[in-house]
C-alpha angles and dihedrals in degrees: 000000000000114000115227134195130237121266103260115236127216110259093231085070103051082048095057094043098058094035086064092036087059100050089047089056082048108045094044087054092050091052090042091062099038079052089049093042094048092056082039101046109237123192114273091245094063085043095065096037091057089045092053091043092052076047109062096026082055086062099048091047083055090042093049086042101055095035077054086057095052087051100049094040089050080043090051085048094049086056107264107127095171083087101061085094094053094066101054081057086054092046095050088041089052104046086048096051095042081044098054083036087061092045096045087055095041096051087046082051096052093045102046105241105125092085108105 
């Protein structure tokens, strides 16, 4: 039985990978409190913080999905087909971090709290 080694993987990947990992984590954390601050009754001003957080963190989760796209689809040119399914994940990820980052906005919009 011969042992053999993982395939190595280029470190821009794994980077990309945790990066969007991260603000997933984060952006499902930030709309997990507004949602609990909104049955609970938190002040306005958290409120809008957490809505600006989700936000912002929305958009950074769209920006390090599509710049894992352009990675995995450079990676699936170079010959490394084992990435393809990787960019239907960043497509998902994206479309769910542009979309909280629209509701976020939205919300902010309605309640008037995007004035200073």
């Amino acid at each position: 039985m011969k042992i053999s080694r993982p395939e190595k993987k280029p470190i821009i990947a794994i980077l990309v990978k945790q990066t969007v990992s991260f603000f997933l984590g984060m952006c499902v954390l930030t709309i997990f409190l507004y949602g609990v601050g909104t049955a609970q009754g938190f002040m306005d001003i958290t409120q809008r913080m957490l809505l600006r957080l989700a936000l912002r963190e929305g958009l950074f989760l769209g920006v390090g999905s599509g710049y894992g796209i352009m990675v995995d689809c450079w990676l699936l040119f170079c010959g490394k087909f084992r990435y393809v399914s990787g960019i239907g994940v960043y497509m998902i990820l994206g479309i769910f971090g542009i979309a909280v980052a629209a509701l976020a906005a939205f919300i902010l919009v309605v309640a008037g709290g995007n004035a200073a």
